[in-house]
C-alpha positions in Angstrom: 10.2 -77.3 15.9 10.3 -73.6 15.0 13.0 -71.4 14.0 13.7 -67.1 15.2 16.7 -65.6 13.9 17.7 -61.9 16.0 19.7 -59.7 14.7 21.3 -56.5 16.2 20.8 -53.7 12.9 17.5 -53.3 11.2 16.9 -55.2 8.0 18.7 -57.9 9.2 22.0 -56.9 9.2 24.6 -57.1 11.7 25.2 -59.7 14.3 22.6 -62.9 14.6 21.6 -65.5 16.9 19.5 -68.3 15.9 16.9 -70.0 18.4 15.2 -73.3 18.1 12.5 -74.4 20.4 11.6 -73.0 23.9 14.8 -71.2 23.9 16.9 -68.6 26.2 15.5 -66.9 29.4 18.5 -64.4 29.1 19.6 -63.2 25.6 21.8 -60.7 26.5 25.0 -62.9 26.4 24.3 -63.3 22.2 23.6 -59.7 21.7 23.4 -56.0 23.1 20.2 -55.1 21.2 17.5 -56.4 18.7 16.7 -54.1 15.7 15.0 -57.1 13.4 13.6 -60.4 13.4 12.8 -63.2 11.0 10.4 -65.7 12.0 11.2 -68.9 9.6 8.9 -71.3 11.7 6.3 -71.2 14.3 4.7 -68.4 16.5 6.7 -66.8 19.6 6.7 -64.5 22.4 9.9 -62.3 22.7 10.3 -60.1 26.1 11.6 -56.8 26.8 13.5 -58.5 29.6 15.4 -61.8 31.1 13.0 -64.6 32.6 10.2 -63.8 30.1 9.3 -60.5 32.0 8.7 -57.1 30.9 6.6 -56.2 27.9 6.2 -59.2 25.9 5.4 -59.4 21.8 3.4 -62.0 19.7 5.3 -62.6 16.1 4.3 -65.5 13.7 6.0 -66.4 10.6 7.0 -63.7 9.0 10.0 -60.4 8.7 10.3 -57.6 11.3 12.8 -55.5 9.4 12.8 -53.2 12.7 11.1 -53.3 16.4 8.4 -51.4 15.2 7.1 -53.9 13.4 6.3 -55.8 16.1 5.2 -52.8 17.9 8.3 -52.6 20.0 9.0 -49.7 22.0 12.9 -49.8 22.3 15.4 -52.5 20.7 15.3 -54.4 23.9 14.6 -58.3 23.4 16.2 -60.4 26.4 14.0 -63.0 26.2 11.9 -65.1 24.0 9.8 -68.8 24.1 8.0 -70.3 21.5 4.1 -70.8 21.9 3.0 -74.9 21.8 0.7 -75.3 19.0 -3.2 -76.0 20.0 -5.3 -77.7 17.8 -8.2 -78.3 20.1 -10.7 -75.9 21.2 -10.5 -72.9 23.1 -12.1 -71.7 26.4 -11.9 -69.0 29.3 -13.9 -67.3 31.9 -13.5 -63.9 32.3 -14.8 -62.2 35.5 -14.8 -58.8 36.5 -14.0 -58.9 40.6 -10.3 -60.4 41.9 -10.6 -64.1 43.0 -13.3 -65.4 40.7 -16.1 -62.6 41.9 -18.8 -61.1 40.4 -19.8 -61.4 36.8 -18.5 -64.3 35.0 -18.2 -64.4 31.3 -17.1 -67.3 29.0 -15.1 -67.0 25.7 -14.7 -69.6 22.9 -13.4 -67.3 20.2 -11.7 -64.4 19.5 -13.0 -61.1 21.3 -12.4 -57.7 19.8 -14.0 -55.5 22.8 -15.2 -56.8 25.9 -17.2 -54.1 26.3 -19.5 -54.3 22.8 -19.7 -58.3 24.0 -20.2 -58.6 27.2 -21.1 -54.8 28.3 -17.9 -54.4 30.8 -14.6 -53.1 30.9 -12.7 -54.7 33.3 -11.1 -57.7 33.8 -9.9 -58.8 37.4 -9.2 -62.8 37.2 -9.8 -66.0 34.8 -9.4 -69.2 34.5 -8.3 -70.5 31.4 -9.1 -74.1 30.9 -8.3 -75.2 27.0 -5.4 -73.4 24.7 -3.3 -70.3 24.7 -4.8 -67.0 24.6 -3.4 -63.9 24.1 -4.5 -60.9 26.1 -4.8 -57.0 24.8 -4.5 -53.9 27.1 -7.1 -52.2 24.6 -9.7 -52.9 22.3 -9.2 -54.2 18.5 -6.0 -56.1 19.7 -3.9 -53.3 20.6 -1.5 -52.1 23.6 0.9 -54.6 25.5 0.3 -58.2 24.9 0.0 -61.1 27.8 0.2 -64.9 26.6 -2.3 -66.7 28.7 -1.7 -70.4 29.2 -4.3 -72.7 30.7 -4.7 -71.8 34.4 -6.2 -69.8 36.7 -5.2 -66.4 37.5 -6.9 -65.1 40.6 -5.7 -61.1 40.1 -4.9 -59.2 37.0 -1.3 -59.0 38.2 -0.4 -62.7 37.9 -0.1 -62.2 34.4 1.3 -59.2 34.9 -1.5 -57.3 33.1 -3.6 -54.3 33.6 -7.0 -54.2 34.6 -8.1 -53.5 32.0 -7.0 -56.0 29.1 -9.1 -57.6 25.9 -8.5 -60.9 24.8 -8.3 -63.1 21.4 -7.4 -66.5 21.4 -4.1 -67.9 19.5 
């Protein structure tokens, strides 16, 4: 079971709220803002809104004395899960056209840039059959995140991404 602690000043100070498990879809009841995080136990996505929406953040274990640390824009956190382990393989296809068109592309492993792999940019829909991945607006695992569960995702916009996104698996 992991363990996220939130609290409302940087360096953890101020109020706290403790989550365990696949917690809250709406935050906002325990506090008004999130200036640090400690993670004591397993790997989470916190959101910048209620109902896991908005711009979303990958933290492991590990101290976020502020929400730059986590790359945060604001101190907004009003949601958070925690990510199921996977201790399997990993695998996705990747094509470049909305409903499963034009080039396809399959990934195992992590992927820094699509475009020094595979020779494209753009990502449209996938299907992602084993494990969690975790998606990248920009190259070298940077820009908003997207946690990519097993599924298929026929446009960009299901998971709430851009077009143009780079992956690396969890």
């Amino acid at each position: 079971m992991g363990r996220i602690i939130f609290y409302e000043e940087r360096n953890f100070q101020g109020r706290s709220y403790e989550c365990s498990g696949d917690c809250c879809s709406d935050l906002h009841s325990h506090f008004s803002r999130c200036n640090s995080i400690r993670v004591d136990s397993g790997a989470w996505m916190v959101y910048e809104r209620p109902n896991y929406s908005g711009y979303q953040y990958y933290l492991r274990r590990g101290e976020y004395p502020d929400y730059q640390r986590w790359m945060g824009f604001n101190d907004c956190v009003r949601s958070c899960r925690m990510i199921p382990s996977h201790q399997g393989s990993h695998r996705m296809q990747i094509y470049e056209r909305p409903e499963f068109g034009g080039q396809m592309m399959e990934l195992t492993d992590d992927c820094p840039s699509l475009y020094d792999r595979f020779h494209f940019n753009d990502i449209h829909s996938c299907n992602v059959t084993e494990g969690n991945w975790l998606l990248y607006e920009h190259p070298h695992y940077r820009g908003r995140q997207h946690l990519m569960g097993p599924g298929q995702y026929r446009r960009f916009n299901e998971w709430g991404g851009s077009a143009r996104a780079k992956y690396k698996d969890l």
